[in-house]
ROSE-258811 format. One record per residue: residue number from 1; residue in three letters; y, z, x of N, C-alpha, C in turn. Coordinates in steps of 0.05 Angstrom, whole numbers, padded with zeros to 5 digits, always signed. Each point is the difference from the previous one (the first is absolute). Example, Ala and Ser with C-alpha at 12.3 -4.5 7.8 and 13.67 -1.06 7.14 Angstrom:
nr  rest  n.Y  n.Z  n.X  ca.Y  ca.Z  ca.X  c.Y  c.Z  c.X
1  ALA  -00114  +00156  +00264  +00024  +00000  -00018  +00024  +00000  +00018
2  SER  +00021  -00014  -00007  +00024  +00001  +00016  +00022  +00014  -00015
***
This chain:
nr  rest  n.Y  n.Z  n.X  ca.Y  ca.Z  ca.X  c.Y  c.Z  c.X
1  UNK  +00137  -00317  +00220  -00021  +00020  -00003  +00011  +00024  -00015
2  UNK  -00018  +00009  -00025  +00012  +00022  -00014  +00009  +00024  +00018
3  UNK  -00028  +00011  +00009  -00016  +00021  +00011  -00020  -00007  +00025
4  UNK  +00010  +00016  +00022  -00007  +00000  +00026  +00000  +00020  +00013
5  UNK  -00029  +00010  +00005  -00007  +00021  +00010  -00002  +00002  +00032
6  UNK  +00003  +00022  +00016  +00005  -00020  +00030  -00008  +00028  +00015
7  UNK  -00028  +00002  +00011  -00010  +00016  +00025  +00011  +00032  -00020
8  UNK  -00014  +00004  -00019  +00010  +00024  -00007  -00013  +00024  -00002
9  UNK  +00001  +00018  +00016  -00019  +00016  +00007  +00008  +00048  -00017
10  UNK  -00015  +00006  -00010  +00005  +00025  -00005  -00025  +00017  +00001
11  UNK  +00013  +00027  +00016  -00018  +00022  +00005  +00006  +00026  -00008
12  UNK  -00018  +00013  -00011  +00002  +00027  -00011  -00019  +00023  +00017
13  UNK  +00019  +00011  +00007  -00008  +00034  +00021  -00029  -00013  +00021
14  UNK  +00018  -00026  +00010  -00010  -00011  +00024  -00023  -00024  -00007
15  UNK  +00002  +00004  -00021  -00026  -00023  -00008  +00009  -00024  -00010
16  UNK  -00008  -00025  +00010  +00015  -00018  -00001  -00010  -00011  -00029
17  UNK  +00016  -00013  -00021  -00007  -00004  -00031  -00007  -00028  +00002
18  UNK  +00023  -00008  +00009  +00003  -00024  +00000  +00005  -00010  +00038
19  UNK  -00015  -00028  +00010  +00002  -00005  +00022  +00011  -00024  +00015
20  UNK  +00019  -00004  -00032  +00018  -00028  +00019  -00016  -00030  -00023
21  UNK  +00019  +00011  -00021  -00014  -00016  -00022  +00033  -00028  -00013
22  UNK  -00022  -00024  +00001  +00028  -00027  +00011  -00007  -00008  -00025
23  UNK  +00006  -00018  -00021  -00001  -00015  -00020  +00028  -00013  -00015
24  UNK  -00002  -00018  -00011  +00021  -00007  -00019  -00014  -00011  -00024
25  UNK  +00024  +00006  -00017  +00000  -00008  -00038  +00017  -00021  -00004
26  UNK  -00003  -00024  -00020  +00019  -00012  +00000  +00007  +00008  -00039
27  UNK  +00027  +00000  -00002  +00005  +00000  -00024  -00015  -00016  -00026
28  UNK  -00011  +00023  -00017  -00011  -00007  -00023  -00029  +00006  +00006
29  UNK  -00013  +00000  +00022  -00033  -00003  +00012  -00005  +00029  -00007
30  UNK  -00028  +00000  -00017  -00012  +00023  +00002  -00023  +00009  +00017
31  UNK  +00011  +00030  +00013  -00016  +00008  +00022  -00017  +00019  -00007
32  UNK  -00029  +00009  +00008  -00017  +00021  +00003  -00001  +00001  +00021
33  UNK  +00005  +00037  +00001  -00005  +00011  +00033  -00027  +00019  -00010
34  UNK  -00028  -00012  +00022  -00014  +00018  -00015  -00012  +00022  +00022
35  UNK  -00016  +00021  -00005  -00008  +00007  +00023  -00019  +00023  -00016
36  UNK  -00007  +00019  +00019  -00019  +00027  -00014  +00019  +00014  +00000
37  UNK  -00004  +00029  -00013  +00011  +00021  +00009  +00011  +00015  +00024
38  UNK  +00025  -00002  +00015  +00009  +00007  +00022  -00001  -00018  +00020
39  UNK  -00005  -00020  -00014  +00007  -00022  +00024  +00029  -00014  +00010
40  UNK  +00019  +00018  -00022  +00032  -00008  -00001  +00010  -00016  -00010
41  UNK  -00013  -00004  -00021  +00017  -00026  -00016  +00011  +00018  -00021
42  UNK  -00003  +00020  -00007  +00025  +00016  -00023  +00027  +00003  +00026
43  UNK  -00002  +00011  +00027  +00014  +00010  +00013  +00024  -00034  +00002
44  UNK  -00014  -00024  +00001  +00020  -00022  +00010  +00010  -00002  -00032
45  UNK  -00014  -00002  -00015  +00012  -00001  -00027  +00033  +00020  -00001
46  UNK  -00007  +00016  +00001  +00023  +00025  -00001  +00022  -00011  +00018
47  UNK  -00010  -00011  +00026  +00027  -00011  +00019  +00006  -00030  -00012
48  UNK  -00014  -00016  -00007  +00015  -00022  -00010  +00013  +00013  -00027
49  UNK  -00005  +00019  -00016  +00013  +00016  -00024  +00029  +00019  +00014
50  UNK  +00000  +00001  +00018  +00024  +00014  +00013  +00005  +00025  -00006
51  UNK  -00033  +00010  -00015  -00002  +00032  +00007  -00002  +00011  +00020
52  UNK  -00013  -00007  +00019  -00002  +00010  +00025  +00011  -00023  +00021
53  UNK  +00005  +00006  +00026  +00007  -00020  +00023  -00027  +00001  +00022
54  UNK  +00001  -00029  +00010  -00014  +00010  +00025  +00015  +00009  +00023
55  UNK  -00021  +00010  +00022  +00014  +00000  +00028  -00004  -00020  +00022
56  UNK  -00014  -00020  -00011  +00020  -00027  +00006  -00016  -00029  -00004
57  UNK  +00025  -00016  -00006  -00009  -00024  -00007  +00018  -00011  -00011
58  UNK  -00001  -00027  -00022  +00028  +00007  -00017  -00019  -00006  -00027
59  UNK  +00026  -00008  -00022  -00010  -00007  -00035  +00023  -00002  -00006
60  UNK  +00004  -00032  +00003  +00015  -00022  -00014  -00005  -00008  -00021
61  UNK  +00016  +00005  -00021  +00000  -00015  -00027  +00027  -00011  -00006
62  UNK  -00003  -00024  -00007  +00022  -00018  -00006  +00020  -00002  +00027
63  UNK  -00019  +00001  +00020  +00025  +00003  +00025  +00010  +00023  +00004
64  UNK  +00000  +00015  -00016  +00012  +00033  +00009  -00023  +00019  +00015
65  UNK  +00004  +00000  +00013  -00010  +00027  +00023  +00002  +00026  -00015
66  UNK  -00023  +00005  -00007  +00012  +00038  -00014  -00010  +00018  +00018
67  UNK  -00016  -00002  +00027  -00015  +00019  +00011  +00015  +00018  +00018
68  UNK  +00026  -00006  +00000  +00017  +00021  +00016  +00014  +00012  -00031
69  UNK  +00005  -00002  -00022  +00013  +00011  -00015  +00003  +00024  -00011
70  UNK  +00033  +00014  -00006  -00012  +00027  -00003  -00017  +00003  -00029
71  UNK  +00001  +00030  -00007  -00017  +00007  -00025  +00013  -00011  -00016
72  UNK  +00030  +00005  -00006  +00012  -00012  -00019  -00002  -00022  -00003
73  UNK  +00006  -00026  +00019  -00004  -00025  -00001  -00032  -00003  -00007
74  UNK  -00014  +00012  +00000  -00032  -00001  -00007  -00003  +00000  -00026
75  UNK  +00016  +00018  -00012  +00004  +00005  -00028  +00000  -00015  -00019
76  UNK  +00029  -00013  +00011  +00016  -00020  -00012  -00012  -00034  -00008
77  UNK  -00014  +00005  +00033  -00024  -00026  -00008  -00019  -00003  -00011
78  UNK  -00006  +00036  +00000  -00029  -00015  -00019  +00013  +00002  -00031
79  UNK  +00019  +00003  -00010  +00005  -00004  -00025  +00007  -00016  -00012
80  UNK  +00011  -00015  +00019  +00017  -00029  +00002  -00023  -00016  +00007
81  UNK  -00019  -00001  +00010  -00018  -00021  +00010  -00035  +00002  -00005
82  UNK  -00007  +00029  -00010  -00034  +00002  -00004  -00011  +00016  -00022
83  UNK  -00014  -00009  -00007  -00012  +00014  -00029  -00032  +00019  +00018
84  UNK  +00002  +00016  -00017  -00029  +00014  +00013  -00023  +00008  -00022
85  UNK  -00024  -00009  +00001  -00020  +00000  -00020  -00024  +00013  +00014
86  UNK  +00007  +00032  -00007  -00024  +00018  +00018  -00023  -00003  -00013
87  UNK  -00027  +00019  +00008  -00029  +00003  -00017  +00017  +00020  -00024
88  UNK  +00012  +00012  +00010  +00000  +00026  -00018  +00031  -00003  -00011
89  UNK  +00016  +00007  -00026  +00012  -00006  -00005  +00031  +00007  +00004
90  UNK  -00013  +00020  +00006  +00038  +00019  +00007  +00020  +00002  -00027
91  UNK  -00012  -00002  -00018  +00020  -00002  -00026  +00009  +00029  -00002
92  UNK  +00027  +00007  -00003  +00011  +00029  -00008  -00007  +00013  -00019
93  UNK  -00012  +00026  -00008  -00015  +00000  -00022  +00031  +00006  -00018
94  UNK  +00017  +00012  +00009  +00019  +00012  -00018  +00022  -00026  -00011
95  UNK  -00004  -00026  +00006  +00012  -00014  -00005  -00020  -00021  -00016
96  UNK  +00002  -00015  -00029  -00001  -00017  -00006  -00006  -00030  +00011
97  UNK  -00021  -00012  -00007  -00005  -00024  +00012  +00026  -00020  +00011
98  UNK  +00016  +00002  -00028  +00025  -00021  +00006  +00020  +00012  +00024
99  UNK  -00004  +00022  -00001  +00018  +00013  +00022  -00010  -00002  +00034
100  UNK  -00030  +00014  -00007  -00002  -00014  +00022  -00011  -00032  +00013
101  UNK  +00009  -00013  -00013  +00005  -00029  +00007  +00021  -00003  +00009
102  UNK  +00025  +00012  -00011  +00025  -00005  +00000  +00006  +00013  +00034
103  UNK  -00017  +00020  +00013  +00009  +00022  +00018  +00010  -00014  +00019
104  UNK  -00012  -00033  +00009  +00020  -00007  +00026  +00016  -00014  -00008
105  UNK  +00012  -00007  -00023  +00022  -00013  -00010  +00023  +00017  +00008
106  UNK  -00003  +00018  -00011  +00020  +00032  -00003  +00005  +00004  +00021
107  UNK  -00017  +00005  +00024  +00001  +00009  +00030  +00020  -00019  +00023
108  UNK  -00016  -00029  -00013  +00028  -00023  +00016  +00009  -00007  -00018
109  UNK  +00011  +00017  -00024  +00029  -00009  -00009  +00001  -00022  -00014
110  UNK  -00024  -00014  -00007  -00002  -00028  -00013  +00013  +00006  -00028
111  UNK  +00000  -00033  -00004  +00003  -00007  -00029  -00018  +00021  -00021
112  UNK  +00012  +00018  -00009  -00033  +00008  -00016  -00004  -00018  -00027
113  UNK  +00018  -00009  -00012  -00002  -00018  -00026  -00020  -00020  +00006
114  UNK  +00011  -00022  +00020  -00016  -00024  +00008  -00027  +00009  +00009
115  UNK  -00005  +00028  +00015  -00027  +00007  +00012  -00016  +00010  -00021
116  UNK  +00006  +00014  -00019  -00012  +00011  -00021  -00010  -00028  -00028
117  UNK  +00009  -00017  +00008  +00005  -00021  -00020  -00028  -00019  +00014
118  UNK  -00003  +00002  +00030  -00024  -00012  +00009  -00022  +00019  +00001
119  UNK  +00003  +00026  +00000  -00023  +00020  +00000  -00012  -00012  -00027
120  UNK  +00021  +00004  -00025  -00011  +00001  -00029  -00020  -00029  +00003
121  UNK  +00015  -00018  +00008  -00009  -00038  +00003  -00035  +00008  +00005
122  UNK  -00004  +00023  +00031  -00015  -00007  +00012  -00025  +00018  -00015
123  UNK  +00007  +00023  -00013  -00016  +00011  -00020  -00013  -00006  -00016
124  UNK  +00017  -00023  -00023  -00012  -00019  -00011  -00029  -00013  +00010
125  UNK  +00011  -00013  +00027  -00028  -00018  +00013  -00015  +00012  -00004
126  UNK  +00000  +00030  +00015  -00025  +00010  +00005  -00011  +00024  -00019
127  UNK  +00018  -00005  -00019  -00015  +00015  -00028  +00005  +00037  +00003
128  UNK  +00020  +00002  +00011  +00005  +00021  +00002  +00024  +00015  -00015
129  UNK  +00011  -00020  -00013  +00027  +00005  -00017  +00003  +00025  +00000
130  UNK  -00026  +00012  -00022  +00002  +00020  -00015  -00011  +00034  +00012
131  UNK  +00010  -00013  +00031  -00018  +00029  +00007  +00033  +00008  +00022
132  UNK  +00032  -00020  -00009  +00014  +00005  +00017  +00017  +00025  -00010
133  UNK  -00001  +00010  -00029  +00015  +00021  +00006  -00031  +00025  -00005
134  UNK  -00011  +00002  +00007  -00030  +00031  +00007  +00007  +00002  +00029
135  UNK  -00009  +00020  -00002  -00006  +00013  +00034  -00029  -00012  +00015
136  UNK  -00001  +00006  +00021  -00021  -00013  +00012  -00025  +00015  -00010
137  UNK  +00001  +00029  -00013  -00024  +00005  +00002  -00009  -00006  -00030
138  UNK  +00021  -00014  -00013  -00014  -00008  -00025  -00011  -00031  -00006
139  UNK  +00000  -00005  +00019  -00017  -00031  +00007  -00019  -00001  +00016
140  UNK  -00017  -00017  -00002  -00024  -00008  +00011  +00002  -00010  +00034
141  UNK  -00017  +00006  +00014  +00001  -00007  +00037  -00001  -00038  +00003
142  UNK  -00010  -00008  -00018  +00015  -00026  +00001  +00029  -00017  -00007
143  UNK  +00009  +00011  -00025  +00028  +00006  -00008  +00020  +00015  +00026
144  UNK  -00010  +00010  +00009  +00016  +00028  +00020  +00008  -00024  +00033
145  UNK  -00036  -00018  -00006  +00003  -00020  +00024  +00023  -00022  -00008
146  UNK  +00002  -00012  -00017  +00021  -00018  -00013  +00031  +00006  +00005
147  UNK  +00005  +00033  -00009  +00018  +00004  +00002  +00016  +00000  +00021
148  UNK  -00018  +00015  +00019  -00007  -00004  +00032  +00016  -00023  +00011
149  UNK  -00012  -00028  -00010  +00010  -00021  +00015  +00027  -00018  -00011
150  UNK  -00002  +00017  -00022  +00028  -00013  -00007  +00017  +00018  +00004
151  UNK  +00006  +00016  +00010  +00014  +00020  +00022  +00004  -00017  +00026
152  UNK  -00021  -00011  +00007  -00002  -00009  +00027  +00016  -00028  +00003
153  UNK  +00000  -00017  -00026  +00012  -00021  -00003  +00024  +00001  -00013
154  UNK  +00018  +00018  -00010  +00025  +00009  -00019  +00027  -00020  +00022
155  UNK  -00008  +00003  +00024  +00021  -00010  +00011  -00002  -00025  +00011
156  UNK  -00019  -00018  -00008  -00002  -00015  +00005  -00015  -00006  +00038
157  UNK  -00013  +00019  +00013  +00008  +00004  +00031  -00016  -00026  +00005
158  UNK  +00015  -00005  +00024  -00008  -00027  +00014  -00032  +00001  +00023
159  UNK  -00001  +00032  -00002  -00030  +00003  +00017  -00010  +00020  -00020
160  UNK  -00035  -00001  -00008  -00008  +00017  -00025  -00021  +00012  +00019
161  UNK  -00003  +00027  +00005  -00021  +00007  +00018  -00023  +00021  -00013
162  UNK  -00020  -00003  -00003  -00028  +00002  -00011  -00014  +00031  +00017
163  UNK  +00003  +00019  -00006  -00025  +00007  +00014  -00029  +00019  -00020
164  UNK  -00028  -00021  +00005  -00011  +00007  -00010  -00001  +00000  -00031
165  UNK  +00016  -00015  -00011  +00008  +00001  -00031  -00024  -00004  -00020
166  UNK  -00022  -00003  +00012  -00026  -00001  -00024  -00016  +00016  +00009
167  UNK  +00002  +00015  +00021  -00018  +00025  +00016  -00013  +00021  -00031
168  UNK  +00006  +00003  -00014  -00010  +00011  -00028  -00020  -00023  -00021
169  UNK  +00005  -00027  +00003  -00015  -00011  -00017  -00015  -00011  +00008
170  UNK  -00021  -00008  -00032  -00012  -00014  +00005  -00002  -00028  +00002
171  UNK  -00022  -00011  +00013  +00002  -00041  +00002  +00018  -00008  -00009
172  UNK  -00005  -00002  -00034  +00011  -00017  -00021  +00035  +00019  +00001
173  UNK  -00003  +00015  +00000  +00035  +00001  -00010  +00013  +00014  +00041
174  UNK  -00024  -00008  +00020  +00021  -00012  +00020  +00006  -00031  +00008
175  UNK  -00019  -00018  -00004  +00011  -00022  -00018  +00026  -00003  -00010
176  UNK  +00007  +00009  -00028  +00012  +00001  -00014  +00023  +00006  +00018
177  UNK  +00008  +00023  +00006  +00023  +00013  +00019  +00013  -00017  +00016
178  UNK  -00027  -00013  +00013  +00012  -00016  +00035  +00023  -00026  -00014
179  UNK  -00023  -00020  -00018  +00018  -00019  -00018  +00024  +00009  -00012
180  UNK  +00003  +00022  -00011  +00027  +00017  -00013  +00019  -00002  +00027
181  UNK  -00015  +00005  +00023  +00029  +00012  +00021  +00009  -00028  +00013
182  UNK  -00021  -00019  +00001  +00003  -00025  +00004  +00026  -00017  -00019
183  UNK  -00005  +00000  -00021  +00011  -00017  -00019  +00032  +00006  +00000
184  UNK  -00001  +00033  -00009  +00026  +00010  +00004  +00022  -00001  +00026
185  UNK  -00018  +00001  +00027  +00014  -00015  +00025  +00001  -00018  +00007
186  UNK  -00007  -00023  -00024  +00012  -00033  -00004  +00017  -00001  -00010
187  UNK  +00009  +00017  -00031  +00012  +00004  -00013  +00030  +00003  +00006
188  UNK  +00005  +00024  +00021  +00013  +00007  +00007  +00010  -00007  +00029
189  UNK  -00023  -00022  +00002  +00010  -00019  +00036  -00005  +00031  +00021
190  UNK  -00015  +00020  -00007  -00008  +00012  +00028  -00027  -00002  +00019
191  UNK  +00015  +00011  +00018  -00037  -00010  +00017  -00012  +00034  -00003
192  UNK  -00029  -00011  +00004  -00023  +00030  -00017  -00006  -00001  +00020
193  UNK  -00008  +00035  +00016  -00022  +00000  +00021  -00007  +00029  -00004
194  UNK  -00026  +00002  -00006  -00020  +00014  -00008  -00023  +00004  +00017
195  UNK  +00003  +00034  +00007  -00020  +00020  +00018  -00024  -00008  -00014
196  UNK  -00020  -00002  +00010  -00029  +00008  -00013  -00016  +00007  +00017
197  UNK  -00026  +00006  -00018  -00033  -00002  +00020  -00014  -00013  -00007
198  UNK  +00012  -00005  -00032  -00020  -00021  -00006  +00003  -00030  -00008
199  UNK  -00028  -00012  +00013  +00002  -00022  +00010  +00002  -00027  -00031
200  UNK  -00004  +00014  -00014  +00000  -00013  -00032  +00026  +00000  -00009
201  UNK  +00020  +00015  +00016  +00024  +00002  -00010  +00017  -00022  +00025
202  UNK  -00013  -00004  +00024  +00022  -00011  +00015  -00013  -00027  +00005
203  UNK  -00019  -00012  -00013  -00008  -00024  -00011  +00012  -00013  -00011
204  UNK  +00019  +00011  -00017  +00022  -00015  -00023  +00031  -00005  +00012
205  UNK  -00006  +00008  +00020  +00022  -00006  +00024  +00006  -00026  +00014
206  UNK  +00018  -00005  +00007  +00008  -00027  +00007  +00001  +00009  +00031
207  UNK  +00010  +00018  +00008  -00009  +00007  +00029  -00009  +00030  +00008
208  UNK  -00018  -00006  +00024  -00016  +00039  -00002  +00003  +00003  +00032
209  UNK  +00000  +00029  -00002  -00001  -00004  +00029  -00016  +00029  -00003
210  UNK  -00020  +00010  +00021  -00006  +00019  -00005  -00005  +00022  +00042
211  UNK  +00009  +00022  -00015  +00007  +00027  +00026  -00020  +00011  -00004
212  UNK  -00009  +00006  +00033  -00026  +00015  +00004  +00020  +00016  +00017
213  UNK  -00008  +00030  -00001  +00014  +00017  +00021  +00028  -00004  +00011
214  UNK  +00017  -00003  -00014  +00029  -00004  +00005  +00012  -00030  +00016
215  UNK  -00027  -00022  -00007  +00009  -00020  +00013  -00016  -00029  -00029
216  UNK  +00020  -00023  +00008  -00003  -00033  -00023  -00032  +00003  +00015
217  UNK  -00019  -00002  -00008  -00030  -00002  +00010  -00005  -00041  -00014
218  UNK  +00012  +00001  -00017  -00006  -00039  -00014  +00028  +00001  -00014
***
């Protein structure tokens, strides 16, 4: 089993987020977690992302237990192990597209030749070549999304985590997106699991599970 989620429960200033939420992934399977707004599926996203921890349960991947780990070991894993593909982009404005692609190469110390050598590869695909040395604000919100994910994929991570990533578009080019995040986490042998609400997006999923009020409801 890749990914194994086990009784995992989190609460904020007494309110319980999440209520003891169990599932597993098996390597390569793509997941939709879908739910409404505040029903806690950004909040489990973030703990299987190892931004946040719960207060209790566990989140096994690859056999490793990270839910007792400190910050630093939190760190270290998600750089070494997860790509993150928000709604909104987080691109640095003061840095250059190529650069910031490059930003978690630099941070864990990677190869930057060999990583920069698959950014350029992955530019190509998605027709973005020419927008890697501009700044973000001199490219287009779809360009800005591209660049986005090949940030998210530079290191190859073995878990690619989604949240909301077509929350801005429309039908036809969220379509487009889901197949893009799909193809590329074949590509790259990772498993995709992607927040949503909507139900057109977690259709194209190979498995769904969807949270009502901090709990698997189907």
């Amino acid at each position: 089993m890749f990914l194994e989620v086990k009784d995992v429960k989190k609460n904020y200033a007494k309110t319980d987020v999440l209520k003891g939420i169990s599932f597993s992934v098996d390597k390569g399977q793509n997941l939709a977690i879908v739910g409404t707004s505040g029903s806690g599926k950004s909040t489990l996203l973030y703990i299987l992302g190892a931004l946040e921890q719960a207060e209790h349960g566990k989140v096994v991947l690859e056999g490793v237990d990270i839910s007792n780990f400190s910050d630093d070991e939190l760190a270290l894993f998600r750089n070494q192990f997860i790509g993150f593909v928000f709604q909104f982009h987080f691109l640095l404005p003061s840095m250059n597209c190529l650069d910031n692609t490059l930003l978690p190469a630099k941070i864990g110390k990677h190869n930057i030749k060999e990583v920069k050598a698959r950014i350029i590869k992955y530019a190509i695909i998605l027709d973005v070549e020419h927008c890697l040395k501009k700044y973000p604000f001199e490219i287009s919100g779809g360009e800005q999304q591209r660049i986005n994910i090949i940030r998210a994929i530079s290191l190859n991570p073995k878990l690619l985590l989604c949240d909301e990533p077509t929350g801005n578009l429309d039908s036809v080019n969220t379509q487009k997106v889901i197949k893009l995040l799909q193809d590329l986490a074949r590509e790259i042998n990772s498993t995709l699991i992607v927040v949503t609400h909507d139900g057109n997006v977690s259709d194209a999923f190979d498995q769904k599970i969807t949270i009502e009020d901090g709990q698997i409801i189907s």
